[in-house]
N, C-alpha and C positions, 0 to 999 in steps of 0.2 A: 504494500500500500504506500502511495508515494505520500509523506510528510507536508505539513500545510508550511509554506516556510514565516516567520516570526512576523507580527504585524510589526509598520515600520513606524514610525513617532507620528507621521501624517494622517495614517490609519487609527492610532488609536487615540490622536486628540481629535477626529475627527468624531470616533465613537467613544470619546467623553465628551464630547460636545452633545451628540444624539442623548445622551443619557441623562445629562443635566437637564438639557431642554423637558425631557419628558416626567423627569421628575421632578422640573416646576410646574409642570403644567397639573403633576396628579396632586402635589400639597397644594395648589391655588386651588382644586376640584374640592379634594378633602378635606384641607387643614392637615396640617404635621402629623396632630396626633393621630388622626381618622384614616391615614396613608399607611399603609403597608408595603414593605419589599415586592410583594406578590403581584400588588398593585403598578407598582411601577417596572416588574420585571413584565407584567403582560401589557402596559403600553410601548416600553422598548424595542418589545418583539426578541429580546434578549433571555433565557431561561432562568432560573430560580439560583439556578445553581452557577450558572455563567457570571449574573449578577453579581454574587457574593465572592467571586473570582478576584472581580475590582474593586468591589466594596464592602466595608466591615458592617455597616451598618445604614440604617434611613439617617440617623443621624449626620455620619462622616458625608452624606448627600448634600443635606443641606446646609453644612459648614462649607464645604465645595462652590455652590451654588452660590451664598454669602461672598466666601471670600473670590470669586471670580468676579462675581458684579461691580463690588468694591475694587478692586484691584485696575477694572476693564476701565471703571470711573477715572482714576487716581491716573494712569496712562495715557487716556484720551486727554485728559485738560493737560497735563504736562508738557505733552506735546502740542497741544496749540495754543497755553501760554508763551513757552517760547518764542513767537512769531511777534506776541503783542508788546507794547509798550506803556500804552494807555491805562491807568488803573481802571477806569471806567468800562473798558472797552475788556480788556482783564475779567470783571466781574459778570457781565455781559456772556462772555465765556463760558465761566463756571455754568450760568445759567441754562445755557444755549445748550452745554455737553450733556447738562443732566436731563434736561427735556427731551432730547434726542434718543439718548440712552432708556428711557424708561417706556417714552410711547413705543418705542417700536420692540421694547419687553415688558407690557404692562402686566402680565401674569408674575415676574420676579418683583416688580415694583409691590404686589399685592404679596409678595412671601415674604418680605423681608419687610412690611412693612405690621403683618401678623405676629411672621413665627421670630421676631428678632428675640425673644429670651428662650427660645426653647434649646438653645444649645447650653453643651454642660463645658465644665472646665476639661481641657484647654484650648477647645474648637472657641468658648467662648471667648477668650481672652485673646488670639489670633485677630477675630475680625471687630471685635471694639478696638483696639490698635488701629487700623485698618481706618476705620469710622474716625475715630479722633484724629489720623492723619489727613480725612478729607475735610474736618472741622477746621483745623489747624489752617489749612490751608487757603481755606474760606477766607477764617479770621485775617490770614496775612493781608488778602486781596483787599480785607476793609479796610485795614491801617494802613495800607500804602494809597487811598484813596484819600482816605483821612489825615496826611501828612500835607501840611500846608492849607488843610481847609478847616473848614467852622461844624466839625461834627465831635465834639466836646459833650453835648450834650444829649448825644446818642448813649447809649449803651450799647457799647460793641457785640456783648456776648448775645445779649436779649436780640440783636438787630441781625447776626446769624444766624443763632437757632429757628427766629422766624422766619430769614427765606428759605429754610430748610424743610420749614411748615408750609409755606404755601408751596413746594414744589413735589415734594413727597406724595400727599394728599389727592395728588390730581384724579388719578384714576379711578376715586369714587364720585366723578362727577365729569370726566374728559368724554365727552362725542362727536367723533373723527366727521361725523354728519353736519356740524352744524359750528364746531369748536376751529381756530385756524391749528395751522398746523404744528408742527415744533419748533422754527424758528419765528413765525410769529408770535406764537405765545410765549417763548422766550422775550422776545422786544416786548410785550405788552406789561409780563412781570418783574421783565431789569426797569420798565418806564417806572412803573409802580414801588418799585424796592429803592430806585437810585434818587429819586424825589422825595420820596419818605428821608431818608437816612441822610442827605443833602438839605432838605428842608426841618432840618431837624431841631429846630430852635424854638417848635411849637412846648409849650407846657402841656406834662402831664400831669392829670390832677385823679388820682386816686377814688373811685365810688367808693362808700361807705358800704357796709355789710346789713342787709338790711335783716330782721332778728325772721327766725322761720324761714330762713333760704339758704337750703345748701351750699359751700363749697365745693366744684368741681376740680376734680385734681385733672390739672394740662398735661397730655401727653406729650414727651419729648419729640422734637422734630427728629432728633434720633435717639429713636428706643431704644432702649437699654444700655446706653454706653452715659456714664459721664465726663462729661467736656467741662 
């Protein structure tokens, strides 16, 4: 019988790529915890046992999955920071990469914006690294904006985390039917973010707590990691 001879690095990030895709698509169907191996070795078209060949666990999947997304993020702006000069035009950037990046994978924008604690130590501790590098990096892009101009009166951390909240968030409300597309809605929300944080000498004044109404606790623009 003649020998299958060794897949080559082309072949099998090609089918790690098939396998991630299908097992974001079965945790966005099910939820993490709802997902089984089973489940995703019969969307792969891949065997049970084949599965387990590559992977130890649904968990090691979706630490994979995490840190590719992250990773693909943190690469693409890199590289087309480099080109820019402009802080504005820089932030604009980030923007444009992440809107890019998510609509055309809104099924991992919907896992990672679920399953972000479901991982254990040290898959978790990997992509909050990861996370707080693309914070970081955010942050740089606002203080080098912020050098020379009148945003003192911003809060830098609160004024990240929230473009982080408007741009996360999109795909429980984005239709491709009616919504512009990714570089317009990039321009629409660097318009809205770079006027806010530029205009930023407006006074905030604090609502009072009024007695019989909850506190809702704000979920972080990035889950589970703190920045």
């Amino acid at each position: 019988m003649q020998r299958r001879p060794p897949a080559t690095p082309q072949s099998f990030n090609q089918r790690l790529g098939h396998i991630l895709a299908c097992a974001t698509r079965v945790f966005c169907e099910k939820g993490y915890a709802g997902a089984s191996m089973r489940d995703i070795a019969r969307a792969t078209g891949i065997s049970l046992a084949g599965l387990y060949h590559y992977f130890r666990s649904k968990e090691e999947l979706l630490f994979l999955i995490q840190k590719h997304t992250f990773s693909t993020l943190l690469e693409n702006l890199h590289r087309d920071l480099a080109t820019l000069d402009d802080p504005a035009r820089k932030l604009r950037c980030l923007i444009r990469n992440h809107l890019r990046y998510f609509l055309n994978h809104p099924e991992a924008m919907k896992v990672l914006a679920h399953e972000s604690e479901s991982l254990s130590t040290p898959y978790a501790r990997v992509v909050a690294e990861l996370k707080r590098s693309y914070y970081r990096t955010c942050r740089a892009l606002l203080d080098e904006l912020g050098a020379g101009k009148q945003l003192q009166s911003v809060n830098r951390r609160v004024a990240v985390l929230s473009l982080f909240g408007m741009m996360n968030w999109i795909y429980t409300w984005y239709n491709a039917r009616v919504d512009p597309d990714a570089d317009a809605l990039a321009d629409t929300i660097s318009a809205i973010f770079l006027q806010g944080v530029q205009g930023g000498q407006a006074r905030v004044v604090a609502r009072p707590h009024l007695p019989g109404r909850s506190r809702r606790r704000a979920v972080p623009a990035l889950a589970g990691t703190r920045v």
